[in-house]
OpenMM code with the backbone's topology and positions (N, CA, C; nanometers):
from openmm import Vec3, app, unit

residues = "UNK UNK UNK UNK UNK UNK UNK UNK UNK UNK UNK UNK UNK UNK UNK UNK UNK UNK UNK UNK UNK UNK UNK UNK UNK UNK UNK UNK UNK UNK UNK UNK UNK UNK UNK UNK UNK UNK UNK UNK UNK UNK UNK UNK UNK UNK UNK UNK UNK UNK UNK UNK UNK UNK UNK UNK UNK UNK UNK UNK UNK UNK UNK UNK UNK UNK UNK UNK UNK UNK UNK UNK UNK UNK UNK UNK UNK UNK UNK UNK UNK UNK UNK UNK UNK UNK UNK UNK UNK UNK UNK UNK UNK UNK UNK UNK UNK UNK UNK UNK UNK UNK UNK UNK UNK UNK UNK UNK UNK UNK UNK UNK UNK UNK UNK UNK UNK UNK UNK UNK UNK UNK UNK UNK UNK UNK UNK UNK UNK UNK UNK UNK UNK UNK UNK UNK UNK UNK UNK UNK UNK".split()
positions = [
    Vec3(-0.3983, 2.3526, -0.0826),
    Vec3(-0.2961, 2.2710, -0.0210),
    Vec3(-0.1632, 2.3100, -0.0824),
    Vec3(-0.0539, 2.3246, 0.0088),
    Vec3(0.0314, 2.3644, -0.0808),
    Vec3(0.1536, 2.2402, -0.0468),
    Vec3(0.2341, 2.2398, -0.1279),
    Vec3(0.3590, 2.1397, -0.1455),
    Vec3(0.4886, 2.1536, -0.1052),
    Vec3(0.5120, 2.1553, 0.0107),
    Vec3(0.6286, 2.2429, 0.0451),
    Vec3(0.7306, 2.1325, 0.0832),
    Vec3(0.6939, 1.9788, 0.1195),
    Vec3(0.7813, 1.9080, 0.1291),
    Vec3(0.8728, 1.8475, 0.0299),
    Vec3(1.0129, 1.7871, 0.0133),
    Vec3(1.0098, 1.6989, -0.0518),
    Vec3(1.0329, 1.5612, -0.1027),
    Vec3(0.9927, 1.5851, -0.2446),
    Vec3(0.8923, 1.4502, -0.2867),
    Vec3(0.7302, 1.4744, -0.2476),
    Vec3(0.6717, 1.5418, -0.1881),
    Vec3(0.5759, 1.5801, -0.2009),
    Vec3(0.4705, 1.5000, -0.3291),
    Vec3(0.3432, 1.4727, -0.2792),
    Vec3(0.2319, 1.4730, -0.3866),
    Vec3(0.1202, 1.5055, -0.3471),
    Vec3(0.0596, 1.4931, -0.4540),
    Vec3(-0.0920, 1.5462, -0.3787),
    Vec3(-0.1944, 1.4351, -0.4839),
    Vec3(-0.3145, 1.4429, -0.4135),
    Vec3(-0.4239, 1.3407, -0.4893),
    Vec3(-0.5602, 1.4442, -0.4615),
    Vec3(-0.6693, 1.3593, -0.5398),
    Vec3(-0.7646, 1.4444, -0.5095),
    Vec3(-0.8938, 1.3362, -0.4556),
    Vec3(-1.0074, 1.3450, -0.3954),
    Vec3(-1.0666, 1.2638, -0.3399),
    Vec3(-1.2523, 1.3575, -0.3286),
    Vec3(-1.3038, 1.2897, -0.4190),
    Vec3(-1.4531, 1.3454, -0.3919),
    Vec3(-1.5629, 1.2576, -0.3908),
    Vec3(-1.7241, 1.2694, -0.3586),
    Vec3(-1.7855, 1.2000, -0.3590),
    Vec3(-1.8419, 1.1446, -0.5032),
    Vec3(-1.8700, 1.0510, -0.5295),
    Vec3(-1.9208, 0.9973, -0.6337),
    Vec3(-2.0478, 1.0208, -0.7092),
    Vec3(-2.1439, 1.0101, -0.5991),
    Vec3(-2.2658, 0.9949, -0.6137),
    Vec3(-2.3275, 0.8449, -0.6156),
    Vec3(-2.2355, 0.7596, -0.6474),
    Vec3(-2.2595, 0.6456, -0.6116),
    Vec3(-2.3091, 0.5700, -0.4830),
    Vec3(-2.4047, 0.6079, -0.4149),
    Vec3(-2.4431, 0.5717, -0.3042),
    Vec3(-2.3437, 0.6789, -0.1643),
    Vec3(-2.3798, 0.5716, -0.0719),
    Vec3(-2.3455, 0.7137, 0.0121),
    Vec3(-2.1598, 0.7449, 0.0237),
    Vec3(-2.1419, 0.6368, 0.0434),
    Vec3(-1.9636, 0.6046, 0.0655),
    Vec3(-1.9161, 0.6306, -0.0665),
    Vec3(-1.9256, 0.6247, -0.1839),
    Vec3(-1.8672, 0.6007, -0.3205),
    Vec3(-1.7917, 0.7329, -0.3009),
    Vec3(-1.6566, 0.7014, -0.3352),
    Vec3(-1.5622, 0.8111, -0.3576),
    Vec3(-1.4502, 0.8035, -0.5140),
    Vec3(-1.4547, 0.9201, -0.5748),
    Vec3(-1.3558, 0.9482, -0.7198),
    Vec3(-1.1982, 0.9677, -0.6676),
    Vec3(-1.1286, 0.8638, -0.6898),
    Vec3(-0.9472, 0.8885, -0.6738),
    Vec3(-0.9273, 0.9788, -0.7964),
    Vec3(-0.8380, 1.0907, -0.8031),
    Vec3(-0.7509, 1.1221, -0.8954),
    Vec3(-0.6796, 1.1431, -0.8240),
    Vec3(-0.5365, 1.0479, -0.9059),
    Vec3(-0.4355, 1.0593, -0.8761),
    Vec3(-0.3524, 1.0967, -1.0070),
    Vec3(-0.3292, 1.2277, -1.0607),
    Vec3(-0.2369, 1.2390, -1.1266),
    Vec3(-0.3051, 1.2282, -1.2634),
    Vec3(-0.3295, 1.1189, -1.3822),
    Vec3(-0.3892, 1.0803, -1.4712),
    Vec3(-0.4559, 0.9832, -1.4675),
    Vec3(-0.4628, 0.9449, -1.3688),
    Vec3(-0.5182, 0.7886, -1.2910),
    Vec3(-0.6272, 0.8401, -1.2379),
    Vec3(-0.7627, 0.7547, -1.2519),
    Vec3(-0.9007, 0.7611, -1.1576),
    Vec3(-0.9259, 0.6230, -1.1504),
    Vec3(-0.9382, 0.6438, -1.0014),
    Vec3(-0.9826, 0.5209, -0.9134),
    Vec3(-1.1030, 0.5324, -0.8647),
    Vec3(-1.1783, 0.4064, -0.8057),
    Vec3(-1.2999, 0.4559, -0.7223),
    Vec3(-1.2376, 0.4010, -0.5631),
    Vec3(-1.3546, 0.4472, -0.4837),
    Vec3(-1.3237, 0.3486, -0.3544),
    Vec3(-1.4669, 0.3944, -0.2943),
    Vec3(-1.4882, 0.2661, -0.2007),
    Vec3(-1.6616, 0.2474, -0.1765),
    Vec3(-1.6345, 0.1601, -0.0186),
    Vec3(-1.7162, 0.1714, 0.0868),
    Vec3(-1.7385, 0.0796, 0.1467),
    Vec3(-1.8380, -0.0512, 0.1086),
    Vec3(-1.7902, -0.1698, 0.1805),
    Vec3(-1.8550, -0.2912, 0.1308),
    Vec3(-2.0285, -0.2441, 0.1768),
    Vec3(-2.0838, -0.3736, 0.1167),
    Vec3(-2.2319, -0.3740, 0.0858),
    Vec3(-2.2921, -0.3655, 0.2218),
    Vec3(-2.2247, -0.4539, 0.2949),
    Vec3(-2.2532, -0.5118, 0.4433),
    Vec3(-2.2321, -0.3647, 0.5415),
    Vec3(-2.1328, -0.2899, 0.4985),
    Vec3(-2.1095, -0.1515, 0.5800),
    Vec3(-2.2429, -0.0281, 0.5393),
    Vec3(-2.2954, -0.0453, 0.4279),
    Vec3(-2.3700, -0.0012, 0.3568),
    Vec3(-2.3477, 0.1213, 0.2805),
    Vec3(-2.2290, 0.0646, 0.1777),
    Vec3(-2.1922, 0.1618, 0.0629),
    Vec3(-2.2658, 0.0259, -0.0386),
    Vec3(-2.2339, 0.0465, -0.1732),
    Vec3(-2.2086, -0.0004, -0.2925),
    Vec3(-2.0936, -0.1214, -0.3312),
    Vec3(-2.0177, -0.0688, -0.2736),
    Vec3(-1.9118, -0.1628, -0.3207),
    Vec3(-1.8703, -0.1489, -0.4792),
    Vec3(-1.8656, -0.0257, -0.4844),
    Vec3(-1.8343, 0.0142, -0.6427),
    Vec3(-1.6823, 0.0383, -0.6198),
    Vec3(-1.5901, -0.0018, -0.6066),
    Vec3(-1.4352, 0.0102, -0.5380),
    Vec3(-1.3859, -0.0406, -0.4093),
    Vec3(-1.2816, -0.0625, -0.4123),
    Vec3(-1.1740, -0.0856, -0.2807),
    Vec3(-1.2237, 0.0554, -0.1495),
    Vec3(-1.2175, -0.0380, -0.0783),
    Vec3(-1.2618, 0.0155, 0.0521),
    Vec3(-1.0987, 0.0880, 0.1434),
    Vec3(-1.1214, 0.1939, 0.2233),
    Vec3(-1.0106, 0.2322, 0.2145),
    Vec3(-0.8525, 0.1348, 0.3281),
    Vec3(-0.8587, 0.0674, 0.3420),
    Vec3(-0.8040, -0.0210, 0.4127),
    Vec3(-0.7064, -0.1077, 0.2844),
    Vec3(-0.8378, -0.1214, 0.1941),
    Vec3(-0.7845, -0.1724, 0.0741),
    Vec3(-0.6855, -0.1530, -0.0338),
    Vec3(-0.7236, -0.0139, -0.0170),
    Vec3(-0.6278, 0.0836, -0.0888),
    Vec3(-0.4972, 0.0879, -0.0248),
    Vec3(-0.4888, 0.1223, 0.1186),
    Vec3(-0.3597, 0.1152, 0.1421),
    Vec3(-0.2506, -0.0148, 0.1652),
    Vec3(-0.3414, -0.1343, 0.1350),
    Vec3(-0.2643, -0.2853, 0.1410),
    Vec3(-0.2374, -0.3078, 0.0231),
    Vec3(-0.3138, -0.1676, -0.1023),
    Vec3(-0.2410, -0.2345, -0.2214),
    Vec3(-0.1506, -0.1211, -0.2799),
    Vec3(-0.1277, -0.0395, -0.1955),
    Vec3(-0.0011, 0.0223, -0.1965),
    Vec3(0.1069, -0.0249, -0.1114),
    Vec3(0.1258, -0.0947, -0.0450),
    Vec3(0.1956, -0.1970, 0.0502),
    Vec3(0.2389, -0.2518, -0.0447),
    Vec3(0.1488, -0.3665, -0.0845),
    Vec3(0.2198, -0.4740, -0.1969),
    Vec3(0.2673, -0.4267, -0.3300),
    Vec3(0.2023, -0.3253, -0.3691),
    Vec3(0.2448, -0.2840, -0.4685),
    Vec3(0.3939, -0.2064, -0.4818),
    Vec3(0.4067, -0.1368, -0.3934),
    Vec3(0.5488, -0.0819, -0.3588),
    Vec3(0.6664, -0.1839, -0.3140),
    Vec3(0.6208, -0.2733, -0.2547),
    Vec3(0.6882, -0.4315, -0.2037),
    Vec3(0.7523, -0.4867, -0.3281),
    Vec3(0.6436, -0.5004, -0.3893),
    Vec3(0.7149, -0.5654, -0.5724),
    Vec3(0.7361, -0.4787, -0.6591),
    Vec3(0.7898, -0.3634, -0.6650),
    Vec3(0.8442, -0.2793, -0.7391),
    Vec3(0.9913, -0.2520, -0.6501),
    Vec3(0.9883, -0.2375, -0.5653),
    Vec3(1.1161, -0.2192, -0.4608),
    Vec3(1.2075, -0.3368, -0.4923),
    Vec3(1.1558, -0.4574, -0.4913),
    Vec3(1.2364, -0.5835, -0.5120),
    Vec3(1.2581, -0.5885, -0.7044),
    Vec3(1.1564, -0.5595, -0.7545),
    Vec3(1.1864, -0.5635, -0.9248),
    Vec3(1.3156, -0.4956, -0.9350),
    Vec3(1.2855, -0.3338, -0.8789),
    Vec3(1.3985, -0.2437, -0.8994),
    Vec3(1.5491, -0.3106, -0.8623),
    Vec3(1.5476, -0.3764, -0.7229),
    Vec3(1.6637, -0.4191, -0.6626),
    Vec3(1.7397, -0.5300, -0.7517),
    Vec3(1.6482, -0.6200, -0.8336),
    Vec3(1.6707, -0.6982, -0.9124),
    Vec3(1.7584, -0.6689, -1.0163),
    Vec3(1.6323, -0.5850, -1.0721),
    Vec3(1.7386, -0.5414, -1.2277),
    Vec3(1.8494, -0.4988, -1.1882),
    Vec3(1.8986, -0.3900, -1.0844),
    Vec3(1.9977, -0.3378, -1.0880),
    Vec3(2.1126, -0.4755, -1.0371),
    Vec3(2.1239, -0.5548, -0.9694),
    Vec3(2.1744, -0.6714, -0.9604),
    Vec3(2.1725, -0.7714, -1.0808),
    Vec3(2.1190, -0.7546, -1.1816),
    Vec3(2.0716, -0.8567, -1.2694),
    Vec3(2.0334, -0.9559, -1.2093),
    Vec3(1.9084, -0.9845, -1.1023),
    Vec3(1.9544, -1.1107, -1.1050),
    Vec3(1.8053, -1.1479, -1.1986),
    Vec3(1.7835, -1.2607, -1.1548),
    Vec3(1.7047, -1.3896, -1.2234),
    Vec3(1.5681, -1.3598, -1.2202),
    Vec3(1.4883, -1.2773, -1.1584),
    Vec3(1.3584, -1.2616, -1.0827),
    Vec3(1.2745, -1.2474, -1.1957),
    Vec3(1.2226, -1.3687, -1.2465),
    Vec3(1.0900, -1.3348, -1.3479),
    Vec3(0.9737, -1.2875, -1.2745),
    Vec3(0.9102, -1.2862, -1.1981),
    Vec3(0.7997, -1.2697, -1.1309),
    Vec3(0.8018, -1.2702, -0.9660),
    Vec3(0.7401, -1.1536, -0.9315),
    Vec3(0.7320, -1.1466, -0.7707),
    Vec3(0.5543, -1.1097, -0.7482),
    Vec3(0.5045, -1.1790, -0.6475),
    Vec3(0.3915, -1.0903, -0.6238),
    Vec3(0.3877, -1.1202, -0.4906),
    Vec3(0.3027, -1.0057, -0.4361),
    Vec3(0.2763, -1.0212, -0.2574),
    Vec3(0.0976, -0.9784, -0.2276),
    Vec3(0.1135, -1.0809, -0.1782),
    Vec3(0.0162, -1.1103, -0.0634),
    Vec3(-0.0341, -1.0219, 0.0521),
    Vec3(-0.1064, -0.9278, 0.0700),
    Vec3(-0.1022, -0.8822, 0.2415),
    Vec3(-0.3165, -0.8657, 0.2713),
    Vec3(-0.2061, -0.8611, 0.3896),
    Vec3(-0.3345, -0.9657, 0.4943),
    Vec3(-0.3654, -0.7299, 0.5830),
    Vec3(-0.4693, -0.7414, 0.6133),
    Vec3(-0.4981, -0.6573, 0.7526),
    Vec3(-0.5321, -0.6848, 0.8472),
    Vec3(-0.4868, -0.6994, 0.9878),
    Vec3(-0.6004, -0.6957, 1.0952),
    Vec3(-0.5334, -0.6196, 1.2290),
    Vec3(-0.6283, -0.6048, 1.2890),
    Vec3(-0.6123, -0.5402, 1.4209),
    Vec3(-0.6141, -0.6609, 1.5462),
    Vec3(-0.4837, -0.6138, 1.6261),
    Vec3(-0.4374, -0.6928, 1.7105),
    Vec3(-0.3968, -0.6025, 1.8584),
    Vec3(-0.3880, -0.6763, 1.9505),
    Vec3(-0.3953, -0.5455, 2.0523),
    Vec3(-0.2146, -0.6002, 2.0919),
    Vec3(-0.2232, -0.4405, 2.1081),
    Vec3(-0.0333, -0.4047, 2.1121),
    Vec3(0.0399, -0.4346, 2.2133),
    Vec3(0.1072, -0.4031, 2.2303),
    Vec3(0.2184, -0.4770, 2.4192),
    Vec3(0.1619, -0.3959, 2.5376),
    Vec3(0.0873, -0.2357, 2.4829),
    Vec3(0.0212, -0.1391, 2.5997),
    Vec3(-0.1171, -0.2146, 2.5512),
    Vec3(-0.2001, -0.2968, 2.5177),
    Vec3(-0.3323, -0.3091, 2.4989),
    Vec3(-0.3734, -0.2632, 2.4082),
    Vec3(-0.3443, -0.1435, 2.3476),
    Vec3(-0.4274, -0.0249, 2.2550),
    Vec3(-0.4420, -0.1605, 2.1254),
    Vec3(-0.5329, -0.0961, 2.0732),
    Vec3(-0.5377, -0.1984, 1.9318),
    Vec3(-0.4326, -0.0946, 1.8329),
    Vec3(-0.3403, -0.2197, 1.7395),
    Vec3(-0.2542, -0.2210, 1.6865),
    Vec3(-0.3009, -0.2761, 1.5082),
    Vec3(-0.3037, -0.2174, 1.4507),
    Vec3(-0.2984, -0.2643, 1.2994),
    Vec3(-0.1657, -0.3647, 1.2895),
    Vec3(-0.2242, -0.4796, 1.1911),
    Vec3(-0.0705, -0.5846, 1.1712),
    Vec3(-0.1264, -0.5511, 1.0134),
    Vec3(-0.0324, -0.5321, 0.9136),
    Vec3(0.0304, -0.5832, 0.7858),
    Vec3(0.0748, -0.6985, 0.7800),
    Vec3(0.0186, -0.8087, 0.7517),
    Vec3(0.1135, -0.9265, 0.6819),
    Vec3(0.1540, -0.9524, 0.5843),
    Vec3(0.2507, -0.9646, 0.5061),
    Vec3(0.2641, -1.0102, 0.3589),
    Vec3(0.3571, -1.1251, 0.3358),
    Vec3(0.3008, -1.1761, 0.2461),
    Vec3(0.2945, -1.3124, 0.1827),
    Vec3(0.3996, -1.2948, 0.0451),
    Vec3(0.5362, -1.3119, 0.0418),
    Vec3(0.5978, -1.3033, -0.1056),
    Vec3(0.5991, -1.4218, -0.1817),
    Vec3(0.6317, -1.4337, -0.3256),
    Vec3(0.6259, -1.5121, -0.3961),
    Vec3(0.7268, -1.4756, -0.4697),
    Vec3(0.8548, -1.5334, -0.5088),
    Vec3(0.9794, -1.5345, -0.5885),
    Vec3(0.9048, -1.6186, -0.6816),
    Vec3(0.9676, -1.5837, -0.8340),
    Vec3(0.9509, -1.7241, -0.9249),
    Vec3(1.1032, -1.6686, -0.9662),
    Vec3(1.1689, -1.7375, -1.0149),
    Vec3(1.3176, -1.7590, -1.0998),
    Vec3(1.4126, -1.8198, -1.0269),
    Vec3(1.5287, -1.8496, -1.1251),
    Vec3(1.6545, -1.9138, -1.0477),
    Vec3(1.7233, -1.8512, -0.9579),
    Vec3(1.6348, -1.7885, -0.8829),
    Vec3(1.7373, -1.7174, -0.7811),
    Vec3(1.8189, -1.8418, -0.6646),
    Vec3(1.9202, -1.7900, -0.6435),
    Vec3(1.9772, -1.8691, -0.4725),
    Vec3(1.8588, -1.8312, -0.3737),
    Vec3(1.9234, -1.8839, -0.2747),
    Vec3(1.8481, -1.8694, -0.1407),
    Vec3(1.9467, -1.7557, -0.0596),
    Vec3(2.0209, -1.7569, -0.1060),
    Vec3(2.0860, -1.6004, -0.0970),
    Vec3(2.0212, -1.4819, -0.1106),
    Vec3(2.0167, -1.4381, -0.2607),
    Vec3(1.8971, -1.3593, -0.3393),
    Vec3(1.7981, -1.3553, -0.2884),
    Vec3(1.7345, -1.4804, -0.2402),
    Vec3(1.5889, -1.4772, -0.1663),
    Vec3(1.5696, -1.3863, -0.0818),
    Vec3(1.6843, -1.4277, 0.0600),
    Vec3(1.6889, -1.3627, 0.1548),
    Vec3(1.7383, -1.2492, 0.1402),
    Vec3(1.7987, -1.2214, -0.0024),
    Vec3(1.8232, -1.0620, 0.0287),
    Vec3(1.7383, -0.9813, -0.0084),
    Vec3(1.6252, -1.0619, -0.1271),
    Vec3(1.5071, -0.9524, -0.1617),
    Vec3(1.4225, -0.9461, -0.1147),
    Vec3(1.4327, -1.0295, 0.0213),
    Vec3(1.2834, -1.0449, 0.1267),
    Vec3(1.3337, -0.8922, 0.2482),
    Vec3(1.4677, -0.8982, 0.2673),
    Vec3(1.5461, -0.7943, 0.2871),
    Vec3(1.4721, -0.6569, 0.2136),
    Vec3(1.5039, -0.6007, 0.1031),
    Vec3(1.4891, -0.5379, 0.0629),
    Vec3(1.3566, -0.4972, 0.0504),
    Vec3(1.2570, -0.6268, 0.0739),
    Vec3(1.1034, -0.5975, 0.0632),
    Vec3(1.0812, -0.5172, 0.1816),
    Vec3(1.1189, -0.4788, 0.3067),
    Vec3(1.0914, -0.3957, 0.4137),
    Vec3(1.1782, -0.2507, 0.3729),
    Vec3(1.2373, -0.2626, 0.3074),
    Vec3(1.2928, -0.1127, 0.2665),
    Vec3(1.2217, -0.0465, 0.1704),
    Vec3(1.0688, -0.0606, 0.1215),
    Vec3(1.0040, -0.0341, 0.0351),
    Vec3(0.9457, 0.1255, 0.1173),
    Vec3(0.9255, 0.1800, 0.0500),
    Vec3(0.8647, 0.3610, 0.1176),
    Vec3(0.7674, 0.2997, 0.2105),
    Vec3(0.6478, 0.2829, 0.1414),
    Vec3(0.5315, 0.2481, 0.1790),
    Vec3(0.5647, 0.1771, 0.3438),
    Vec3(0.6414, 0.0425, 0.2821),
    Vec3(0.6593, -0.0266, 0.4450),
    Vec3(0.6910, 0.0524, 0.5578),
    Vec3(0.8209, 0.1229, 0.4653),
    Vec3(0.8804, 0.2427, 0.6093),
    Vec3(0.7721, 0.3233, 0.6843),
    Vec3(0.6811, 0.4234, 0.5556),
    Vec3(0.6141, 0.5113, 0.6480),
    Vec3(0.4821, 0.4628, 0.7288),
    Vec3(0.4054, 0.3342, 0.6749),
    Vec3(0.3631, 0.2351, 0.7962),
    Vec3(0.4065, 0.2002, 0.9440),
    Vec3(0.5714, 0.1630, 0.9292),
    Vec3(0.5732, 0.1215, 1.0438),
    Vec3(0.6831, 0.2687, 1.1224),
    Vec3(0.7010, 0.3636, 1.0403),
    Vec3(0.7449, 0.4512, 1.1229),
    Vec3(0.6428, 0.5600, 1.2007),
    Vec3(0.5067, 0.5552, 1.1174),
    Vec3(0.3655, 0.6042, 1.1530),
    Vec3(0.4149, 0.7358, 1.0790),
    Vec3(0.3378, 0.8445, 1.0833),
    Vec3(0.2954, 0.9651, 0.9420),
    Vec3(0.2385, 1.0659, 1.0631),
    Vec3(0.2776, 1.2081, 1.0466),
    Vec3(0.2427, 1.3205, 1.0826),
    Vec3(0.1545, 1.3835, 0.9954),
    Vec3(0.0053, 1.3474, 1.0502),
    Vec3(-0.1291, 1.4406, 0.9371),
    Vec3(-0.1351, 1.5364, 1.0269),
    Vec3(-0.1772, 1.6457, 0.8876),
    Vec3(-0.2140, 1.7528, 0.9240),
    Vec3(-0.3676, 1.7760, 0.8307),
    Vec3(-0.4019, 1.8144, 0.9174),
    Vec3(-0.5707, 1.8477, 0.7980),
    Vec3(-0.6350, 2.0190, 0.8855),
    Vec3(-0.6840, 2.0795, 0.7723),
    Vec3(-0.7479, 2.1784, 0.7831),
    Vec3(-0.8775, 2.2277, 0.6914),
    Vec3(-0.9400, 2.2893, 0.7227),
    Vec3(-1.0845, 2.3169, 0.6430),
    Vec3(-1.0365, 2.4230, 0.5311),
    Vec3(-1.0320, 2.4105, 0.3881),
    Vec3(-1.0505, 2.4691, 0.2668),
    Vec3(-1.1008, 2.6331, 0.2772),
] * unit.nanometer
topology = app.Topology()
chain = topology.addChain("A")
for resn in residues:
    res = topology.addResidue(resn, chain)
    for name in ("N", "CA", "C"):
        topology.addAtom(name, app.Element.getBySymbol(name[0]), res)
């Protein structure tokens, strides 16, 4: 695979051995697992992949707003978010994935601040390339 965009990354993704679905994340220095649930008939030894990408959603959501914070100073002791998945059928019928997320401010912020870091929570990468959709390319090794 080569890296020609940028900002570019790359991850790596193999089977486990953990039953049939069990899959090894490396990302970088980071290893993750990810598994389908019991009921699908993996293991459930990890986040299923749906999972993974709602907790890069939220996770990018509250780092986007931390960042926006500090550089404002403002007040924000704690943010966390919430998100929901489901499939909903779109204005043409086709089924449509919805993201929901759920924020949580804690500090003295205004209701100013609020609304501007609920603002800023849709300017997060992640959100963008969700709802702007992603050009894959895949080929055989």
């Amino acid at each position: 695979m080569t890296a020609s965009a940028k900002g570019s990354r790359e991850i790596s993704v193999g089977e486990s051995g953990l039953g049939p679905y069990g899959q090894i994340i490396v990302a970088g220095r980071h290893v993750l697992a990810a598994d389908e649930a019991e009921s699908l008939g993996g293991r459930d030894t990890g986040p299923d992949p749906y999972e993974l990408v709602m907790s890069g959603l939220g996770a990018c959501t509250a780092m986007t707003m931390r960042m926006y914070a500090e550089r404002k100073q403002w007040p924000l002791v704690r943010s966390s978010v919430q998100v929901r998945h489901s499939k909903v059928a779109g204005a043409d019928g086709k089924p449509l994935d919805r993201f929901e997320r759920v924020i949580t401010l804690e500090g003295d912020l205004s209701e100013e601040q609020r609304q501007r870091l609920l603002e800023i929570a849709n300017k997060c990468p992640v959100h963008q390339t969700l709802s702007h959709g992603s050009d894959i390319q895949t080929s055989l090794a």
